[in-house]
Structures are given as structure tokens and as C-alpha cells.
C-alpha positions as CSV (number, residue, x, y, z in Angstrom):
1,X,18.7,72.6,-73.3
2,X,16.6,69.8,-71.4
3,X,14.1,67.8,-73.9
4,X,11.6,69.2,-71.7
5,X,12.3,72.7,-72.5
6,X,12.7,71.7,-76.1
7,X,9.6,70.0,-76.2
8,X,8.0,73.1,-74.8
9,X,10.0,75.6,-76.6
10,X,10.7,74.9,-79.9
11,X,8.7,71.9,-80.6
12,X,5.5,73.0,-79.2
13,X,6.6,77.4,-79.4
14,X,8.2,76.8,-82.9
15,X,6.9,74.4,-84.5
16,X,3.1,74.3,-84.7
17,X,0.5,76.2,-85.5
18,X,-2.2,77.6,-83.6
19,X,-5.0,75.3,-84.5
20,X,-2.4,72.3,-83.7
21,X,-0.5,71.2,-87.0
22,X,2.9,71.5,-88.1
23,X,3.4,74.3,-90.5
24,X,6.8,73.5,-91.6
25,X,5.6,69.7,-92.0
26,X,2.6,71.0,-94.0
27,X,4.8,72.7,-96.5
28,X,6.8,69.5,-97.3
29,X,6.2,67.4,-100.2
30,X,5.2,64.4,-98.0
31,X,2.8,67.0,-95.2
32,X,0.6,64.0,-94.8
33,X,3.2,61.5,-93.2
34,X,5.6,64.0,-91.9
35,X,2.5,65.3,-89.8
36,X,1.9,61.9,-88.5
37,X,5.4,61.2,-87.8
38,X,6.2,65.0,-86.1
39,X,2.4,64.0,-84.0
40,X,3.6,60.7,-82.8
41,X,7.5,61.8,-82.2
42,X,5.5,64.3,-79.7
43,X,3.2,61.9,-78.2
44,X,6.2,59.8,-77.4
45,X,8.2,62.5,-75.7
46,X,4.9,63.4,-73.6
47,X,4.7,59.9,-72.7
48,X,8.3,59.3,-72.1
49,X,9.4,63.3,-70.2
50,X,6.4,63.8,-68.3
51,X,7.1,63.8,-64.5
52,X,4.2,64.3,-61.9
53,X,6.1,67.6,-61.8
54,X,5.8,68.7,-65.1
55,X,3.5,66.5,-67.2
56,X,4.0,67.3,-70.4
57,X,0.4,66.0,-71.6
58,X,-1.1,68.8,-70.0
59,X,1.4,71.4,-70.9
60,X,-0.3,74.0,-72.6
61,X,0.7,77.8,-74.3
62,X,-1.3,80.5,-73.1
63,X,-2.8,80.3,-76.8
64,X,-4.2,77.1,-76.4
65,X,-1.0,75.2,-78.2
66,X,-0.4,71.6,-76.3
67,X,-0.4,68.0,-77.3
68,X,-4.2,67.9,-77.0
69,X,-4.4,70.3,-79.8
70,X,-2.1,68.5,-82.1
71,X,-3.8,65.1,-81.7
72,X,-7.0,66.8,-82.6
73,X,-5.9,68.5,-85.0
74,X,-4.8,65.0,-87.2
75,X,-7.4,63.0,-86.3
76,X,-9.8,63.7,-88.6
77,X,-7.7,63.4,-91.2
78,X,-6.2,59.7,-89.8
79,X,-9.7,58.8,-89.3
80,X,-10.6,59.4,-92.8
81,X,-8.0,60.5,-95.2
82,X,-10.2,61.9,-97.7
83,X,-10.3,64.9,-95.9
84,X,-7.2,65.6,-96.3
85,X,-7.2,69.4,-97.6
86,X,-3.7,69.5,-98.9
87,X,-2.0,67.2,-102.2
88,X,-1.2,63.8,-101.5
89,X,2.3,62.9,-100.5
90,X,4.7,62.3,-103.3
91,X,5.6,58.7,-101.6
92,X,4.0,56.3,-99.6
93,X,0.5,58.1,-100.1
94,X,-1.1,55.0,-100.2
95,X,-0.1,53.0,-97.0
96,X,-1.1,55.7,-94.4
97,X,-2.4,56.0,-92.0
98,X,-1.0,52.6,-90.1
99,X,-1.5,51.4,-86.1
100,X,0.0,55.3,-85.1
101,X,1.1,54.8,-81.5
102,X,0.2,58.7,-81.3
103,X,-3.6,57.2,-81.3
104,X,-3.3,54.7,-78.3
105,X,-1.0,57.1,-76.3
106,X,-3.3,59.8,-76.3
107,X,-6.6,57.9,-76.3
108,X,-5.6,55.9,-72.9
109,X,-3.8,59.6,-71.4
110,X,-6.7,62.0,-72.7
111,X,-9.5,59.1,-72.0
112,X,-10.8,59.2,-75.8
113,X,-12.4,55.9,-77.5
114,X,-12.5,57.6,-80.5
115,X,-8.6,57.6,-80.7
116,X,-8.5,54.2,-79.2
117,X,-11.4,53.2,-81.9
118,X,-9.5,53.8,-84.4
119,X,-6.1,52.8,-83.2
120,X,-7.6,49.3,-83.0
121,X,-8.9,49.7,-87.1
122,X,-6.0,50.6,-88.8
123,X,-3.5,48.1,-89.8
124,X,-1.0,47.4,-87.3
125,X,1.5,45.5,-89.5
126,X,2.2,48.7,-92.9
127,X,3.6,46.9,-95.6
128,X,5.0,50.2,-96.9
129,X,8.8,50.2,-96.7
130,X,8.5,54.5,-96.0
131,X,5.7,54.0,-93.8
132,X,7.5,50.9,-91.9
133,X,10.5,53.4,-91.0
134,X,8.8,56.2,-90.3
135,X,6.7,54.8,-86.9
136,X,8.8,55.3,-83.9
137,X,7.3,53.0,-81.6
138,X,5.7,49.4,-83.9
139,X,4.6,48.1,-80.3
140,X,3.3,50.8,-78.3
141,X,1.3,48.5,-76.5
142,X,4.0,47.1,-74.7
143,X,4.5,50.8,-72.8
């Protein structure tokens, strides 16, 4: 299978929910930084795969399931993580949300300052040794 197709059919088809999160992410004992970690994985494969033949930014299930979806579904919560509706993460609670490159990808491909706001207010150096490992891309900036 390509890693466009698996982007698009299990990752996006499989893998999250209709109003944009990750259900099997949401179940874990860590949903809060496994969520941003599955979002920004997905960012960087839209950013990386998309081809002006098949961009996967605007790829989109007939249900309304895309990228978009899943970016909006997390911000909220990354812009303020008091709203956070499920229990904190067992580890690393504390140094989330960092710089997520999820936030600057989408913000300069979707044309959202809000996204781009906030990229530039969270901390772009985590002290957090869980967090640390768990960003893909510490310099998405450079893309």
C-alpha cells in the first residue's frame, strides 16, 4: 500500500472520528499527547505526500473527515488546555502543549493566524524528556 492510500485509508478511514480526533488515541492513558503526536504525524505526511495531483491537505471523506477537521478538532484544546474534557495524561501532563509543527503547517497551508498565533506562543524548546521525543519535526520552520 502507497502512504497515500494509507494516509487516506486507514489513517484518515480508520483512525479518527467523525468530529476530527483520534478515538483509539483518546482511549489511551496519555489521549492528550498521543492526540497531538497522531495530529502532527498527519500534518507531516500532508505536507510531505501531497502532489498537485493528489494534495493530501484537501483530501476529504464524504463525511467531512480530512486534515482540516483534525487540526480543528485539537486546537482548542492546544490553545488552552483547561479544556481538556478527558483525565490528564499519566506522564508528561505538565509540559504540553510545546511549538507543535502541526500548528505552523496547517496555519501557513489552511491560511489561519490563529494556528500561526499560537504556534509562535508556545514554547519552542520542551524541557520534558517525553514531550522532547514525541515531536517529529523540532524545526518545522526550516520546511
Amino acid at each position: 500500500m502507497s502512504e497515500e492510500r494509507q494516509y487516506k485509508e486507514v489513517f484518515v478511514a480508520k483512525q479518527m472520528g467523525l468530529d476530527g480526533g483520534f478515538p483509539l488515541e483518546l482511549a489511551r492513558t496519555k489521549p492528550y499527547g498521543y492526540s497531538i503526536f497522531q495530529l502532527d504525524n498527519m500534518v507531516l505526511l500532508c505536507q510531505v505526500l501531497s502532489t498537485k495531483e493528489d494534495n493530501l491537505w484537501l483530501y476529504t471523506l464524504p463525511d467531512g473527515r480530512g486534515i482540516r477537521k483534525a487540526v480543528a478538532f485539537l486546537y482548542p484544546f492546544l490553545a488552552d488546555k483547561s479544556k481538556w474534557t478527558l483525565k490528564p495524561d499519566i506522564q508528561a501532563w505538565e509540559g504540553w502543549p510545546a511549538r507543535q509543527p502541526s500548528l505552523l503547517l496547517a496555519g501557513r497551508q489552511f491560511g489561519e493566524a490563529t494556528y500561526l498565533e499560537l504556534w509562535k506562543k508556545l514554547p519552542a524548546d520542551p524541557t520534558d524528556p517525553e514531550v522532547q521525543r514525541n515531536i517529529g519535526v523540532t524545526q518545522p520552520v526550516l520546511w
